[in-house]
Each structure stands twice: as structure tokens, then as C-alpha cells.
C-alpha positions in Angstrom: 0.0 0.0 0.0 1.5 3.4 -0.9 2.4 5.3 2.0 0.5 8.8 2.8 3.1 11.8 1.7 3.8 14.7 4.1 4.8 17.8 2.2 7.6 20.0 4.3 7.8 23.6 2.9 10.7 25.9 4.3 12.9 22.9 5.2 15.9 24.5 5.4 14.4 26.5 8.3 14.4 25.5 12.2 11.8 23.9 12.0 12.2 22.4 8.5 15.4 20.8 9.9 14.0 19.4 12.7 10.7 17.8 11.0 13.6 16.2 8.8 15.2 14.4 12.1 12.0 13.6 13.5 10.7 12.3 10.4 13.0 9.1 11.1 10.6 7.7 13.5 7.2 7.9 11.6 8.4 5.4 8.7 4.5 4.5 7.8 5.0 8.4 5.7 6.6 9.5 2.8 8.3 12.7 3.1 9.1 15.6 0.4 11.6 17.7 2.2 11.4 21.3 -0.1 13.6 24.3 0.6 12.3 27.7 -0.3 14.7 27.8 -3.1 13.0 24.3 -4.3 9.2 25.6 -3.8 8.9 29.4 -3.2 5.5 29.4 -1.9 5.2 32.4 -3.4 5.8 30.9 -6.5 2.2 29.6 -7.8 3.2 28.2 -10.5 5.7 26.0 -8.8 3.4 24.9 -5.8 0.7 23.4 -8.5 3.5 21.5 -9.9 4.4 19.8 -7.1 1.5 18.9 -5.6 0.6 17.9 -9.5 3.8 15.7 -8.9 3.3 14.5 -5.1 -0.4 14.6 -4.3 0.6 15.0 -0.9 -2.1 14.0 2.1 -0.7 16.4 4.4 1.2 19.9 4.2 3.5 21.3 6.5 3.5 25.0 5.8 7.4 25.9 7.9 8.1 28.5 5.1 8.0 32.0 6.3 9.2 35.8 6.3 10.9 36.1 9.5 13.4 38.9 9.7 10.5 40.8 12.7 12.8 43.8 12.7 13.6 44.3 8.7 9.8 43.5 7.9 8.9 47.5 9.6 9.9 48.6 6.7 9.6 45.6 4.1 5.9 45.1 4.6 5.4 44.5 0.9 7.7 41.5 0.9 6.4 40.1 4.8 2.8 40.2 3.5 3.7 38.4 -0.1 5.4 35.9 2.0 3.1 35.9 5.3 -0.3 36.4 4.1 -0.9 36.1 0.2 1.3 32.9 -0.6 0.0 30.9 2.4 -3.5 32.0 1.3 -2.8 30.7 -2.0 -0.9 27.4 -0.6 -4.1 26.8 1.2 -6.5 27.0 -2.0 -3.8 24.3 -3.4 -4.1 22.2 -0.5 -7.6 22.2 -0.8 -8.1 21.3 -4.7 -5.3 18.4 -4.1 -8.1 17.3 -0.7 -4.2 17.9 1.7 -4.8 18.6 5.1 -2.9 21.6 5.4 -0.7 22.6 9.1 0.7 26.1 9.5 2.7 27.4 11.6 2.0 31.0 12.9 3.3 33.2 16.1 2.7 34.6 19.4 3.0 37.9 17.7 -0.2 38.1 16.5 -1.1 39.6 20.2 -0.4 42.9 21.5 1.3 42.1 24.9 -1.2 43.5 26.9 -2.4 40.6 28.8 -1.0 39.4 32.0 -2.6 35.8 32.0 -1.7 33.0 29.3 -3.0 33.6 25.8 -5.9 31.5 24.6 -6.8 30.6 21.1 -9.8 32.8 20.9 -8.1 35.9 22.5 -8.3 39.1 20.7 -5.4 39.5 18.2 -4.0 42.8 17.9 -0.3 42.5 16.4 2.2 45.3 17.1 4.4 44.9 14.6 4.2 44.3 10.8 5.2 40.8 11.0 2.3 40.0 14.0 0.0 41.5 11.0 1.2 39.3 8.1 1.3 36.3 10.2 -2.2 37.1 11.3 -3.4 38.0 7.9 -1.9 34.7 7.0 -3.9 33.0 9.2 -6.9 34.6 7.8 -6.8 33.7 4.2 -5.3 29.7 5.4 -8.9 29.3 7.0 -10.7 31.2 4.1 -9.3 29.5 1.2 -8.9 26.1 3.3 -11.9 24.9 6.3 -9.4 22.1 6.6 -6.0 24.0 8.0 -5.0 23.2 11.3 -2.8 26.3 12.4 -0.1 26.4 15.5 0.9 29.2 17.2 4.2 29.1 19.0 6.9 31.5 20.2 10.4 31.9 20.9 11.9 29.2 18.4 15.2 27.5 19.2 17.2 25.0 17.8 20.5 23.2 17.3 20.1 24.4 13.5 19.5 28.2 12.2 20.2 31.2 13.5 18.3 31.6 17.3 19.0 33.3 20.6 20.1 30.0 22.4 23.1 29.9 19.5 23.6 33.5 20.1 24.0 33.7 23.1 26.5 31.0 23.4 28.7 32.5 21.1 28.3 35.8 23.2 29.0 34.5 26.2 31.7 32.8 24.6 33.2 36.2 23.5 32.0 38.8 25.8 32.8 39.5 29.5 29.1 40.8 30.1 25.7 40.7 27.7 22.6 42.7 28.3 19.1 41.2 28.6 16.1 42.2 28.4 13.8 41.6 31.4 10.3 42.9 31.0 9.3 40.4 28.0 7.3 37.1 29.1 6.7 34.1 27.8 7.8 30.7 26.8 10.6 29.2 24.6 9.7 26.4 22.4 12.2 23.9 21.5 11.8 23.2 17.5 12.4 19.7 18.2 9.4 19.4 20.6 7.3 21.2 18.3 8.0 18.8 15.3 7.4 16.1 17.6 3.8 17.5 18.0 3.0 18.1 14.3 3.8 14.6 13.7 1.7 13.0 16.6 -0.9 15.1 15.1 -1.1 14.0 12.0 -0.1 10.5 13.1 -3.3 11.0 15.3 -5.8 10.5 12.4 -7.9 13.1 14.3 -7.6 15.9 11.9 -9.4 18.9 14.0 -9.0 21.9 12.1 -8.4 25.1 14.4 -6.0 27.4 15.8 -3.9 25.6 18.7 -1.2 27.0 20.7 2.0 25.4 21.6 5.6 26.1 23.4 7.1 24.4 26.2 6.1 24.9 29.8 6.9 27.3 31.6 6.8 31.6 32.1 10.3 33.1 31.9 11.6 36.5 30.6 14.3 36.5 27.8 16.7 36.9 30.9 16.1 34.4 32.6 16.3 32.1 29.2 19.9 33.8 29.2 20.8 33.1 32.4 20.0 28.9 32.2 21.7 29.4 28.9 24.8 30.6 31.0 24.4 28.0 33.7 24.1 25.5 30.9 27.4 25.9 29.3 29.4 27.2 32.5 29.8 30.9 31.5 31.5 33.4 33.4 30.1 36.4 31.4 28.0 38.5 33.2 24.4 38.6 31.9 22.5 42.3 33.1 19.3 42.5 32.8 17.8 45.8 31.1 14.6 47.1 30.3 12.5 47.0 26.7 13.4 50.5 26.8 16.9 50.5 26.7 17.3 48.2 23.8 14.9 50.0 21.3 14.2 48.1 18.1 12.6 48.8 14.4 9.6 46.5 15.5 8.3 46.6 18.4 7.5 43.3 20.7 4.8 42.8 23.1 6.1 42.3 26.3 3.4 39.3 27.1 3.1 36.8 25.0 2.7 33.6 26.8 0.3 31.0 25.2 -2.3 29.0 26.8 -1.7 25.2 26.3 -5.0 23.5 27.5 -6.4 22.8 23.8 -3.2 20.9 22.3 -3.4 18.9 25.5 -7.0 18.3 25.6 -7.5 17.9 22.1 -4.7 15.5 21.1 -3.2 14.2 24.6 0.2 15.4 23.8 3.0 15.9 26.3 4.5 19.4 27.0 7.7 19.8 27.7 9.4 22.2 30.3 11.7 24.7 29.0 14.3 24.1 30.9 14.8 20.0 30.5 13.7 21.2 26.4 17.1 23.5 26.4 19.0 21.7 28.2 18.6 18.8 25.8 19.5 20.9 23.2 22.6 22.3 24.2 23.9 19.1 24.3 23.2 18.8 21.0 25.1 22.0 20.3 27.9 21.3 22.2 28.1 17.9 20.0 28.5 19.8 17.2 31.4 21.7 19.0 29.5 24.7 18.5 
């Protein structure tokens, strides 16, 4: 019997990489691993093809514009990439009968709460990325009833470019780094969150929705820095600064941690804590000899 095919988009990405290490351990799928130089989702011509090619059951949408701070004045290019070409993935998905999953972000709030985010919270982004993701989300549902979107925040991994990695290398270089101390919520480990998209799909309970996910937990990005530290035996000094003394082209809300309760209820999967999350991942960075 032919195996069902799971479509990655963005697989160069975190997340992309990730799915491709995880993928090991659901043999009973096919995967197509494409990079955005291999399938440009903004590329329509190029996304019929494939699917044309693959007919692929599933979708995993990990291709997005991600440079927060450069989109403030890119918008053009965050919104092609955001908004528009997942809206027209999602019509693909649909004519092909894929069940589509995308990935979208905590920034779609404003910050402005003090208690964990749920699903059906008001959206209000801040920045112009927030919006593009948002509008994203919009036109995934519109074009696509079937389109299971999660939202998840503060992505780390052993591949890509992330603040774990960064930090290692500053702490590596520098005597002292400044943190910033007045932004909450919740790293998610990329590994963990591929995990999840697989036992979802794996699940053969397809619930379409918006559904939040990050590993447990409520910390600040200081105190992510200072387990980093403790973590690799640092003896730079990590201070701890305000939102306001480390100003930025897009602006960040300063809560943004998200509700679990609906992953768990809906699909029974395990959540992580941070902590044990980046712990296992350094490991795996100090492996590398990173």
C-alpha cells in the first residue's frame, strides 16, 4: 500500500530541519523535504507542480518571512510571503483534498495581557510581521476549512540562527551581555514542536483550528539567558535591562505567553518544560562543538 506523503515547505528552516530528524521515527510516511529555493510558496506556478507531482495528504507549511525587525519597513515583501502565498498554498491544498498545518506566532497579540494567551483571544499584532502572520492566518482558513494552524513563540534549535546559539557565542566572546527583562513568555524547543505536528497528524484526528504550543513554563528572555549561561558554564556576566533600553525597528509585546489546554485536551500530547527542552538541546550544540 503506498504510504500517505507529508509535504515540508521551508525545510531549510528550524523547523524544517527538525521535521527532517523527526521524520525518522514515523516510517508508515513519505516525506518531500522542499527548501524555499525548491518551492517558493510564493511561487504559484511552482506549488501546482508539485503537488501535481506529489499529491501529498498532508502539508507542513514551515516557510515564512521572519526577519521581525527588517519587515517594519519591508511590509510589501512580509505580507507576499506571510499572508498572500499561504492564502494561495491553502487553495492548493484544498483542490489536491491535503490537510494543510501552519505554523504562525505569538506575535499576533499585543502584549497587553497578564494571564496565558488562549486561542480565541483578541489579536492585535504590534508589529508588521504580528500582521502578516495574522493575515496569514486569515486567508489559510478562508481558502482552506481544513488547515490546522499552531501558534508558538520563541523558536530555538540546534540548526539556524536563534537566541540560544547567540548567546552561546556571546557569552563565549564577551565579559558581560545585556538582557532584556520585562518580555514574558515561553521558549519552544523546534524539536518538541515537530514532535507534535507529527503526533498530530499521526493521530488520524484531523481537527482543524488554531492551537497554541511552546514548552512549559513563564520566563523573561533573561532568565532564558541566564540557564543558557548556567548551561554551558559561563562566566560572562548577563544584566538585565529594560525593553526600553534596547529600542528596536519593530516593536515586541512584552506578554506573550500561550495557553496550552487545547493541544493537550485535544490531542493528549505531552508538553515539555523549557528548561529540561534547552537543556537537551545544548547538548546537541555542544556535540557539534559549537
Amino acid at each position: 500500500m503506498k504510504k500517505p506523503i507529508i509535504l515540508v515547505t521551508g525545510a531549510n528552516g528550524q523547523l524544517g530541519k527538525e521535521l527532517q530528524v523527526a521524520s525518522a521515527n514515523f516510517p508508515e510516511y513519505e516525506f518531500i523535504f522542499l527548501s524555499r529555493n525548491e518551492m517558493p510558496i510564493d511561487d504559484k506556478k511552482r506549488i501546482q507542480e508539485y503537488f501535481q507531482k506529489y499529491q501529498p495528504s498532508f502539508c507542513i507549511n514551515c516557510a515564512a518571512y521572519t526577519a521581525v525587525d527588517k519587515a517594519e519597513s519591508d511590509k510589501d515583501a512580509a505580507f507576499l510571503m506571510n499572508a498572500e502565498a499561504v492564502g494561495f498554498l491553502a487553495a492548493v491544498c484544498k483542490s489536491f483534498n491535503t490537510n494543510l498545518v501552519h505554523i504562525s506566532t505569538d506575535y499576533v497579540f499585543n502584549g497587553n495581557s497578564s494571564t496565558p494567551l488562549k486561542e480565541d483571544d483578541l489579536t492585535n499584532s504590534v508589529n508588521v510581521y504580528g500582521a502578516s502572520k495574522l493575515k496569514g492566518e486569515e486567508l489559510a482558513f478562508k481558502n482552506n476549512e481544513q488547515t490546522i494552524i499552531i501558534r508558538t513563540s520563541w523558536v530555538y534549535s540546534e540548526f539556524g540562527n536563534n537566541f540560544v546559539k547567540t548567546m552561546i557565542r556571546l557569552m563565549n566572546e564577551k565579559e558581560s551581555v545585556s538582557v532584556i527583562n520585562d518580555q514574558i513568555g515561553s521558549p519552544t524547543y523546534a524539536a518538541d514542536l515537530a514532535e507534535v505536528i507529527l503526533q498530530i497528524i499521526k493521530s488520524n484526528k484531523f481537527s482543524p483550528g488554531i492551537y497554541n504550543y511552546s514548552n512549559q513554563g513563564q520566563i523573561s528572555w533573561f532568565d532564558f539567558a541566564i540557564a543558557i549561561k548556567e548551561m554551558i558554564g559561563s562566566n560572562c556576566k548577563v544584566n538585565p535591562i529594560p525593553t526600553s533600553q534596547y529600542p528596536t525597528p519593530a516593536k515586541r509585546p512584552h506578554y506573550s505567553l500561550l495557553d496550552k489546554s487545547k493541544i493537550s485536551a485535544v490531542y493528549s500530547v505531552e508538553i515539555k518544560d523549557w528548561k529540561s527542552s534547552l537543556a537537551f538541546c545544548i547538548n546537541k550544540i555542544k556535540k557539534q562543538g559549537a
